[in-house]
N, C-alpha and C positions, 0 to 999 in steps of 0.2 A: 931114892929119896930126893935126891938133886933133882929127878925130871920131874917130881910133882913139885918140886916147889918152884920150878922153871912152870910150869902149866897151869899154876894157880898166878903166877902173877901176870902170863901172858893175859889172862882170862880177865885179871881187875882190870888190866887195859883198856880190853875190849870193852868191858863195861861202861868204865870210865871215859870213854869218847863216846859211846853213844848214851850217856845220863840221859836224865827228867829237863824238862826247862829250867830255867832259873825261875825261884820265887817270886813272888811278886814284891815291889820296890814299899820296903818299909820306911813309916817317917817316924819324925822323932815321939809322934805319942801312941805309936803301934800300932795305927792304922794303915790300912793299903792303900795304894793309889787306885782309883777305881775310872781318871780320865782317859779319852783317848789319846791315842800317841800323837806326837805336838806337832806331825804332817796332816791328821785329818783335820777338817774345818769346825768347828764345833757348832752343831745343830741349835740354831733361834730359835726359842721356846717365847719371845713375844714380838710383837710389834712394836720398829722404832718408836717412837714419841715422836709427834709432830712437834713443831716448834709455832705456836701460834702468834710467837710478838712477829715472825718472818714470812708471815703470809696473810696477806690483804685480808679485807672482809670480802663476801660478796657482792654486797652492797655497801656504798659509801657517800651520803649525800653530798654535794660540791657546795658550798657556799656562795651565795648570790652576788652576782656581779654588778659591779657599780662603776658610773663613769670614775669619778675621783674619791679619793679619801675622802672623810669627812673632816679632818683636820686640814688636808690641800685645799676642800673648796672656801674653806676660813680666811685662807692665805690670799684667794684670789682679789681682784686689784678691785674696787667697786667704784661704779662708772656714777656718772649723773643722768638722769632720765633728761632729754630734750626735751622743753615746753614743747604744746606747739606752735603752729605760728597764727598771726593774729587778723583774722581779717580784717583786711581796711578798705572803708566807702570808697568808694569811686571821688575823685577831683571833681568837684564841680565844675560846670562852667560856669563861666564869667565871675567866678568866686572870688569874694575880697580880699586885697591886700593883705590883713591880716582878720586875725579870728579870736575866737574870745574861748576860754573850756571855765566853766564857774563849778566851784563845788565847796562841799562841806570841812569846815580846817580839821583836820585830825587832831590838833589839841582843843579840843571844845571847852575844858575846864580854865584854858591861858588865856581863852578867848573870849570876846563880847560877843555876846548872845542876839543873832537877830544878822550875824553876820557872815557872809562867805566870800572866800578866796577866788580871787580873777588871775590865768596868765592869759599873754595871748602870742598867738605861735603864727609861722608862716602856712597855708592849705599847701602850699606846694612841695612843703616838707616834711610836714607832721597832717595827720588825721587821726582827729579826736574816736575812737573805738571803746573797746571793753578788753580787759586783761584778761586772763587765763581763770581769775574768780572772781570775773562777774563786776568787777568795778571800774570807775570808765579812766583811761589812759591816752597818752599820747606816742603813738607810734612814728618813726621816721621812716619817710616813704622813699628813701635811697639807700638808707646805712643798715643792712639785716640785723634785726632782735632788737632794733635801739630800741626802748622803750622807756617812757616818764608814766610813773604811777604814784598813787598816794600811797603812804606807808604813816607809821606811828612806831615810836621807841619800842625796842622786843628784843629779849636776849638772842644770843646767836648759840649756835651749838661749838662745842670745845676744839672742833677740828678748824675753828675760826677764828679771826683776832680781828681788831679794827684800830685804823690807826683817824685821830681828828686834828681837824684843820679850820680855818675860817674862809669864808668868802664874802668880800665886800660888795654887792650890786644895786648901786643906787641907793635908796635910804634903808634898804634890807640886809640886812647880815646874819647870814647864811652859818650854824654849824653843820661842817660836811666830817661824813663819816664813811673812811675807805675800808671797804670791808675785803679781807681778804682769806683765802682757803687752800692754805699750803705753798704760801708766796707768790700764789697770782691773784690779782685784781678781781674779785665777783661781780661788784655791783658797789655806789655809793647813793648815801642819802644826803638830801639837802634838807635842814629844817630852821625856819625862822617866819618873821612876821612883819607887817608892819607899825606895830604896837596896837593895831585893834583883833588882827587873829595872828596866830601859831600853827601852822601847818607844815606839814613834813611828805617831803618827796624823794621817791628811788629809781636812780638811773640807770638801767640795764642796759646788758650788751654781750656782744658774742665774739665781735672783733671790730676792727677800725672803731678801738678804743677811746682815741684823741676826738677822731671828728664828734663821735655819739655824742661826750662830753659838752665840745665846744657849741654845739649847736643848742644840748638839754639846758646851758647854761645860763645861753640868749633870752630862753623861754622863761627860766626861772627869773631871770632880772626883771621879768613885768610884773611880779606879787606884787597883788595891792589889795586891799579887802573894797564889798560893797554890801550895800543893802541885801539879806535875802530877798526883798520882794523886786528886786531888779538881776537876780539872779539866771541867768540863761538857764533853762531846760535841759535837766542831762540827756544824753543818748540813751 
């Protein structure tokens, strides 16, 4: 009786070490795990997603190239246009002492009717021409740009100011007007009469400011009105 019951339990032994597998791993709502074991790789059933904000177009048109901004070329500094320059006649020979330029007074309304403005200049320093529109002027034939032309009152633009003055020449009195553009000197006008006309002149220049002056100023001390029918013939 001992040896069978020594042989029945040698025998659950045997049994007992070589069992069934272990079941399969229950969770907590009685389902099986049905993954693979957590050293295989688990098989891609899709394809990643691209990421399209991280990857260029194909194409991609560049945007057109330009020298400067359009608010830089605003900034840029803006020049004056050079006139240009004025032809003048040849010297005469044997040319007179002095010479006479007659014309029309720019104040015609201040002035007697029937009548025009006389200076008179030296030939060897001024030559009576035509200005850059067409009206006739007196050029200096040593000092570059000096120039004496008729003008008449006319607003200036705001990048301008002008400061006035008198000049006394002979029985003429002169108001002069220094026009200036950004604290340099442009150009001044002379305008007065001899109580029969009112005419107005503008002195330009480029440089050797003093002489231009001193010399346009000689010229302007000869205003004097005459006859139009003894009027010199313009150029």
């Amino acid at each position: 009786m001992i040896r069978r019951i020594i042989l029945i339990l040698i025998v659950a032994l045997v049994l007992t070490a070589c069992g069934a597998a272990p079941a399969a791993t229950q969770y907590s709502n009685g389902a099986q795990a049905t993954e693979a074991p957590a050293t295989e790789a688990p098989v891609a059933t899709e394809e990643p997603a691209t990421d399209e904000a991280t990857e260029p177009p194909a194409h991609q048109p560049q945007p057109a190239e330009t020298s400067l901004p359009q608010a830089t070329q605003a900034l840029l500094p803006l020049t004056d246009t050079p006139l240009p320059t004025l032809d003048l006649p040849t010297e005469a020979v044997n040319a007179p002492a002095q010479m006479v330029w007659d014309g029309v007074p720019t104040y015609l309304g201040e002035s007697t009717p029937g009548y025009s403005f006389r200076v008179t200049y030296d030939p060897e320093l001024w030559a009576l021409t035509t200005d850059q529109f067409g009206f006739p002027a007196l050029a200096h034939r040593q000092v570059p740009a000096c120039v004496v032309s008729v003008t008449s009152g006319r607003g200036l633009p705001g990048n301008m100011s002008v400061e006035h003055d008198t000049l006394q020449a002979g029985n003429i009195m002169f108001d002069v007007g220094n026009v200036y553009e950004g604290g340099a000197l442009k150009f001044v006008t002379y305008t007065g009469g001899d109580g029969t006309i009112i005419t107005g002149f503008q002195v330009s220049f480029e440089e050797l400011v003093d002489e231009c002056r001193l010399d346009a100023e000689m010229v302007l001390a000869t205003l004097k009105s005459v006859p139009a029918s003894q009027a010199t013939p313009q150029p």
